[in-house]
C-alpha positions as CSV (number, residue, x, y, z in Angstrom):
1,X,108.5,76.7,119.5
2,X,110.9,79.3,118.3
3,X,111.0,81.8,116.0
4,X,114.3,83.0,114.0
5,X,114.6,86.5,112.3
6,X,116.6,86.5,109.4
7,X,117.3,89.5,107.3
8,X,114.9,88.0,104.5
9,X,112.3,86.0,106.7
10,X,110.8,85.1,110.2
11,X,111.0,81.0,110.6
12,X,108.9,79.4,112.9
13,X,110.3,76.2,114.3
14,X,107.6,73.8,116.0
15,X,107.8,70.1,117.5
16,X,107.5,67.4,114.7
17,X,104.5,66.4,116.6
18,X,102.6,69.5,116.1
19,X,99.1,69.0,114.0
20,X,98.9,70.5,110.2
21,X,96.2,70.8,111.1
22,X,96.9,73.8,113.8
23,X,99.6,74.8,111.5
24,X,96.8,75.3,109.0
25,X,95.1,77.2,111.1
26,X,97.6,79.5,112.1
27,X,98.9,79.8,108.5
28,X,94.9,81.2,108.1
29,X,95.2,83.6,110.6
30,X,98.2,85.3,109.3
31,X,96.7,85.6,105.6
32,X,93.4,87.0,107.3
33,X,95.7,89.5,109.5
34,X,97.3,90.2,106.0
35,X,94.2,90.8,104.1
36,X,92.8,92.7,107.1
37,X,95.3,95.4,106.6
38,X,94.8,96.0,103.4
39,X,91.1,96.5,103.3
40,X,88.8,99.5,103.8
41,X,85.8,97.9,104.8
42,X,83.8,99.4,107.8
43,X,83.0,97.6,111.2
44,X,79.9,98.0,110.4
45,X,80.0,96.4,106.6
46,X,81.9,93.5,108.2
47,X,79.2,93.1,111.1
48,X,76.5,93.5,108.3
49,X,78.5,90.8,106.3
50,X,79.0,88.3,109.1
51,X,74.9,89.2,110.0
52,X,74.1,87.8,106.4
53,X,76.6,84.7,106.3
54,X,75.5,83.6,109.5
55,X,71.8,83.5,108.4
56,X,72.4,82.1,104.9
57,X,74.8,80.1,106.1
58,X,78.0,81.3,104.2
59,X,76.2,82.2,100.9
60,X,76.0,85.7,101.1
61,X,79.5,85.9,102.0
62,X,80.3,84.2,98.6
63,X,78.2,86.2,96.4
64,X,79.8,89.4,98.1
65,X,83.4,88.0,97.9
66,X,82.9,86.8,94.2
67,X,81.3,90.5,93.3
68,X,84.2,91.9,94.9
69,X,86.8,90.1,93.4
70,X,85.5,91.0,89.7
71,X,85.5,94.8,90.6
């Protein structure tokens, strides 16, 4: 892999034979990173909220997210 800094974007160059899927998931990770950044959410709120989705198995999280996103 290589990566290439231009002075409008960073490529990343990876082996034709890498999986989308992986791709995917690193594509993920750098939209969560984003997103991350930008929110003021408290460890504790995001414990509490990963608390909930894990016992209602993601549903909680979707209510919350949806509530959110009409505020």
């Amino acid at each position: 892999m290589t990566i290439e800094h231009t002075s409008k974007e960073i490529i990343f160059k990876v082996p034709k034979n890498t999986k989308i899927e992986d791709l995917q998931d690193l594509a993920n990770l750098f939209e969560f990173k984003q997103l991350a950044r930008k929110s003021k959410a408290t460890q504790k709120q995001l414990d509490t909220l990963l608390s909930e989705s894990k016992r209602e198995g993601g549903k909680a999280l979707e209510v919350k997210l949806a509530y959110e996103d009409s505020c």
